[in-house]
N, C-alpha and C positions, 0 to 999 in steps of 0.2 A: 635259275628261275625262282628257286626260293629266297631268296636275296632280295630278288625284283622285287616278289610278292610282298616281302618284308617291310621292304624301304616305300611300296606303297599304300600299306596299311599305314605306317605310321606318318607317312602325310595326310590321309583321308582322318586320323581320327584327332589330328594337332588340329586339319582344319573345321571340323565340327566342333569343338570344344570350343574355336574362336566366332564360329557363322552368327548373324547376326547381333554383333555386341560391336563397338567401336568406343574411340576414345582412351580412358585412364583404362574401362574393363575390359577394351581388347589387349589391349600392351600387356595388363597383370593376368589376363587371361593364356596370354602367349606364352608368359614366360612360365607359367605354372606348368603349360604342355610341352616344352621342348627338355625340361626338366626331368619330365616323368619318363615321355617317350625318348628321351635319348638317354635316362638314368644318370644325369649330370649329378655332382656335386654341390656345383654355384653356377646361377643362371643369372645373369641380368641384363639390361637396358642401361645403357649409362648415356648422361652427355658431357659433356667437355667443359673447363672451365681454365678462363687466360686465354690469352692469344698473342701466339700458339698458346691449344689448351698444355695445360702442368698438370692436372687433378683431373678425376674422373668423377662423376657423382651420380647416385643410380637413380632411376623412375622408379624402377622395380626390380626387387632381387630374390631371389628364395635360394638359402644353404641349408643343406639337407632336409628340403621343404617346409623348413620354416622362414617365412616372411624378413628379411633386414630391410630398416627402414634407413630410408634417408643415408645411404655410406659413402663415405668419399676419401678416395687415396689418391697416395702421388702415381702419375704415369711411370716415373722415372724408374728403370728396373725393370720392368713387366713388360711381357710381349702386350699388353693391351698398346705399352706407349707407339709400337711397331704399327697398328691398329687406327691410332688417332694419326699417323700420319697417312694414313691411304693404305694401307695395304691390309689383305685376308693375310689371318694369319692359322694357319692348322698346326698342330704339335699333335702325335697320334700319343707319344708316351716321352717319359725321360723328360718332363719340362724343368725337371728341378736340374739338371747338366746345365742348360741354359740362361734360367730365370731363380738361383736359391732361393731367392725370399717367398718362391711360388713351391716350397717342396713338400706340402702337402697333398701337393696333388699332380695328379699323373699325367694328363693329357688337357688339350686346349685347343679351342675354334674362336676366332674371333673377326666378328664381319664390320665396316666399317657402314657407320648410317649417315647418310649425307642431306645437309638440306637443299633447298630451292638453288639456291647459288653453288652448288657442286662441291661446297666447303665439308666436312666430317666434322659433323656437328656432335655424332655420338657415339657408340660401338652396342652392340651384341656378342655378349662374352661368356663364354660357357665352359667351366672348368669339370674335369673328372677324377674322381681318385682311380679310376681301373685305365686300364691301356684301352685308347677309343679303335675298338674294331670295326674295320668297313669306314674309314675315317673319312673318305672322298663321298662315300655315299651319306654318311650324318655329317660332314660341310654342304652338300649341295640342298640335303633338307635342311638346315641351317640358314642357308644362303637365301633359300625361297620364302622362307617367313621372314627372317630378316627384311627383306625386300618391302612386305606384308609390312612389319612393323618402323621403318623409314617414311612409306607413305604416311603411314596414321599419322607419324610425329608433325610431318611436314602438314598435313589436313588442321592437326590440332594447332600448330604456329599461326596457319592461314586465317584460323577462326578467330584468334586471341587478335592477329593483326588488325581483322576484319572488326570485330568487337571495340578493338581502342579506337578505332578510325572512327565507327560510328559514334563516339562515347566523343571525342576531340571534334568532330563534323559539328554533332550536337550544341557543346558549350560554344565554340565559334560560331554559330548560327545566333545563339540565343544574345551574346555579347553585340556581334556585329547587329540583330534586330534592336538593341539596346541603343545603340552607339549610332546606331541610321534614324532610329526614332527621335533623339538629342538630336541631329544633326537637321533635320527636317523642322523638329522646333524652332532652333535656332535661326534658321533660314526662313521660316514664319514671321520669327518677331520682328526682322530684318524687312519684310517685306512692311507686317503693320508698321513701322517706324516711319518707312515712305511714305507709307497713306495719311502719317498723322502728319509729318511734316509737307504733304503737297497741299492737305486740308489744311494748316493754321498760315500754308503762305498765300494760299488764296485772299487775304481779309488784306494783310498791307499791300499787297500787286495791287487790290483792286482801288488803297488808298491813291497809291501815285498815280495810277491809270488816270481819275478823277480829279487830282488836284493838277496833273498835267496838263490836261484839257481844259481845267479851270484858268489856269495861266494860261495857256497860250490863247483865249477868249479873253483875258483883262490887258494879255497888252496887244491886242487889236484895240483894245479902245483908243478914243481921242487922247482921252489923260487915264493912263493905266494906273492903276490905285496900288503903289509900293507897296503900302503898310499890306494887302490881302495877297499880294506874290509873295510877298519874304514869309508871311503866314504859311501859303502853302508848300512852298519851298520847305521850312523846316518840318511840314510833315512828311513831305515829299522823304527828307535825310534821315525822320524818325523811321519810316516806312521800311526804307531799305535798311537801315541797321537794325529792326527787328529781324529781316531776312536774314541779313548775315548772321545774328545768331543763332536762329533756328539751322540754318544750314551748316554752320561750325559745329553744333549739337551734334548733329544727327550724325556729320563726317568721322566726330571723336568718339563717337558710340560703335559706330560699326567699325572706326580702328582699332577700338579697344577691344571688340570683341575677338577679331583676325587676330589680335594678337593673344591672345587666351586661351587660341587653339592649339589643343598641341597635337605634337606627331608622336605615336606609340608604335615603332617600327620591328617588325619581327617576319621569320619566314613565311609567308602564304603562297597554296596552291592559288593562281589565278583563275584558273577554270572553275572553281568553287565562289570565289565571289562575284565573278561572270551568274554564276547560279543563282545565288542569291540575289543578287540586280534582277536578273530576269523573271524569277519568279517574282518581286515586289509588283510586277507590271504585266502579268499575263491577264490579271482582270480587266485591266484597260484597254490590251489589244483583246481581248474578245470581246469586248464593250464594243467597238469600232469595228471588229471583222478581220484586222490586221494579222497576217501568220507573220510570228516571232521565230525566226529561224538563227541557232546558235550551232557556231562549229568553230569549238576554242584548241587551241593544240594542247594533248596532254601531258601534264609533269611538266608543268611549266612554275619555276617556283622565286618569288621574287621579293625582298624585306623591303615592305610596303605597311601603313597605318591599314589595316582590311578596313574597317570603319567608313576611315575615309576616300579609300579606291571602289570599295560600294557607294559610297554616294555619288561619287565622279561618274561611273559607270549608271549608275540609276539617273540621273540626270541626262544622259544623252541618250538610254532610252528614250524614256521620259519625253522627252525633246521630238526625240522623229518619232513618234508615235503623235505627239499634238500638231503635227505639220504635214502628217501622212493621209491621205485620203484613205477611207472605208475598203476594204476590199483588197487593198493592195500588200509590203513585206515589207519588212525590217530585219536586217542581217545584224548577228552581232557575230566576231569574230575575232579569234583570238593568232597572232602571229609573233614570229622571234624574229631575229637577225642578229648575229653576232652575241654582243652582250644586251641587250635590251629586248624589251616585248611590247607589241602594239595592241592595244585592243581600241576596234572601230564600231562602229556602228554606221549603219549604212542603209538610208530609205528610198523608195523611190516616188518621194513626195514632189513640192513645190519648187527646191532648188533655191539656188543663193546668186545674186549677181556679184560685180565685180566690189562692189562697194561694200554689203554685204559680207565676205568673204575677210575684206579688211577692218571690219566693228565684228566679227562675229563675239568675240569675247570681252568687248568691255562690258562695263558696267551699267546697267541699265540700258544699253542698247536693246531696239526694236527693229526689227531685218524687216525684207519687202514678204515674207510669206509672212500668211496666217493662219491661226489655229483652225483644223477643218471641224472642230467637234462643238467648239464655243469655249474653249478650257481658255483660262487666266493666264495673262503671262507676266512676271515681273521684270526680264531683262538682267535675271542675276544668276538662270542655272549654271548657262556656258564660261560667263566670269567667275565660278566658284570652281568649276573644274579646271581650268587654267589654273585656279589660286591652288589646287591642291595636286596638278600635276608638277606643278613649280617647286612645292612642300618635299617633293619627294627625287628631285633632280631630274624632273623629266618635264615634255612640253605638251602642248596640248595644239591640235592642226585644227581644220575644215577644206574640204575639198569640193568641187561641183561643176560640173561642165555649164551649168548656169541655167536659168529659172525653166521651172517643167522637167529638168532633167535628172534630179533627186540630190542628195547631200552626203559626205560621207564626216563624221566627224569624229577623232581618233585621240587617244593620249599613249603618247610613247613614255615607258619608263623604263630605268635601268635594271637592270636583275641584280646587283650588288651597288644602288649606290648609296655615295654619303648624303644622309638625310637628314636635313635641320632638324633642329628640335622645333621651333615655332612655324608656321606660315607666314610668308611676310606679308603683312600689310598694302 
């Protein structure tokens, strides 16, 4: 009974000296108490280093209660190394028969601290100069703060994990906002380029239009006046080769651009730049009424430009949200199969006919729905996502049971593929 009494006194007062503290001050706090209450010689916390760990290196240690900082020895030799492979290890006395390089000391408990993944990531090791009396009972209070101090480690890993994530989420957020804002640029000047060149072809159309009609009025006549046909003929010839260079212009400007894009390929969580798209575009569906519902699979991880898999993805929001009526959803959703990942988006707007379905992605194409809000459309978001599902060895669909019955429209990409370095052209 007095035993009991004993061994639960010095659990109640190891675990008051630790209540209320976590962290670096419960660990150093722990090991100051199993020190004192079990009259240990060397107390520490150690974790492992190699793999398999070789070395052992402490968190915290106190010899003859004073503080060793930072220590680190080989396993090889010592029952710790018995320790770093899975096993409790008790020695009540005589450890130097076993372990000489340990013959300073008499006795030894050493519990093995494991992390998240079941791996023994560090040990709890407590050595004695006296013969440890009652050894099963100072192992099982050993074993219970042990326990104590395994979780803390694993809490403290989860926050630092937690910490870089947020800290890596961060700069990726701020880059790809960087790199969506360029890209949107870009796909602006792209647009004004078309307006300048629809605007300066309107002046010679409207030449030939008028010298056409001029001719074909002169040779109705009795005696058609040559010398004023040939006249307007050759403006007729100036006319159109004005065109054609304006529109050779405009073709090697936006080739030159495509090709100045480049791909900057590295691992991304998909469900995070899903995030990001959708967040770019939650003002617009609450502008309209529209629920934005996502439901992407997790851990889904694929070396993809994020930049540019956020604009492909913001773009077919984008897309069925200006074709969606007030009131009604847009699904966006994330799926695998084998080696590749699909992400869809999916409305139940106006729908696509047969024709439709086969222009959805070129360039400049105008489908049979229209925008329900009054929003602008140039005819280049769907042909830029094509351009950048292609970029990255994957393709770009549309699907729709046809008009009234909504749209679904999706870019398949590979989880490992080979990815140009340019966009083609």
């Amino acid at each position: 009974m007095t035993t009991h009494n004993t061994e639960m006194q010095q659990i109640l007062l190891i675990a008051r000296s630790i209540a209320g503290v976590t962290g670096h001050d419960l660990l150093s706090g722990l090991v100051s108490a199993l020190s004192r209450y079990l009259d240990a010689a060397f107390v520490a916390i150690t974790f492992g280093e190699g793999h398999p760990p070789t070395h052992a290196r402490t968190l915290f240690a106190l010899e003859e209660n004073d503080v060793s900082e930072d220590l680190r020895y080989e396993l090889s030799g010592t029952p710790c190394a018995r320790v770093y492979a899975g096993e409790t290890v008790i020695i009540p006395c005589k450890i130097a028969a076993l372990y000489p390089e340990d013959a300073e000391y008499e006795g030894y408990i050493g519990i093995p601290l494991r992390d998240v993944s079941g791996d023994v990531a560090g040990h709890l090791a407590i050595f004695t100069t006296d013969h440890i009396r009652d050894s099963e009972v100072a192992a099982a209070i050993a074993q219970i703060f042990a326990l104590r101090a395994e979780a803390e480690l694993r809490r403290i890993a989860e926050e630092a994990n937690r910490q870089s994530l947020i800290s890596d989420l961060s700069a990726l957020n701020t880059r790809l906002q960087r790199g969506y804002a360029k890209l949107r640029h870009e796909i602006q000047q792209k647009t004004n380029l078309m307006g300048l060149v629809s605007h300066d072809l309107r002046s010679p159309l409207s030449v030939i239009m008028a010298q056409a009609e001029l001719g074909r009025a002169r040779l109705g006549a009795a005696t058609p006046d040559t010398e004023k046909l040939d006249s307007g003929f050759r403006k007729i010839m100036n006319s159109a080769d004005r065109m054609t260079g304006l529109i050779s212009a405009a073709l090697e400007h936006v080739r030159a651009d495509s090709e100045a894009l480049q791909i900057s390929a590295q691992p991304c969580d998909l469900a995070n730049l899903i995030s990001i798209a959708v967040e770019a575009n939650s003002e617009e569906a609450a502008r309209k009424s529209i629920s934005l519902h996502v439901d992407p699979a997790p851990g889904v991880t694929a070396t993809v430009d994020d930049a540019l898999i956020v604009s492909a993805i913001d773009n077919l929001i984008n897309n069925a949200l200006k074709y969606t009526h007030s009131g009604s959803s847009v699904h966006v959703d994330l799926t695998t199969q084998q080696d590749t990942a699909t992400i869809s988006v999916t409305d139940s707007g106006q729908g696509l006919t047969e024709s439709d379905l086969q222009r959805a992605f070129g360039r400049f194409q105008r489908l049979s729905a229209t925008p329900t809000g009054g929003e602008a459309s140039t005819g280049l978001g769907l042909a830029n996502v094509r351009e950048i599902a292609k970029a990255h060895s994957g393709q770009a669909n549309a699907d729709s049971d046809g008009p009234g019955q909504g749209a679904r429209f999706s870019i398949t990409l590979p989880l490992s593929p080979d990815v140009s370095r340019d966009v083609p052209g």
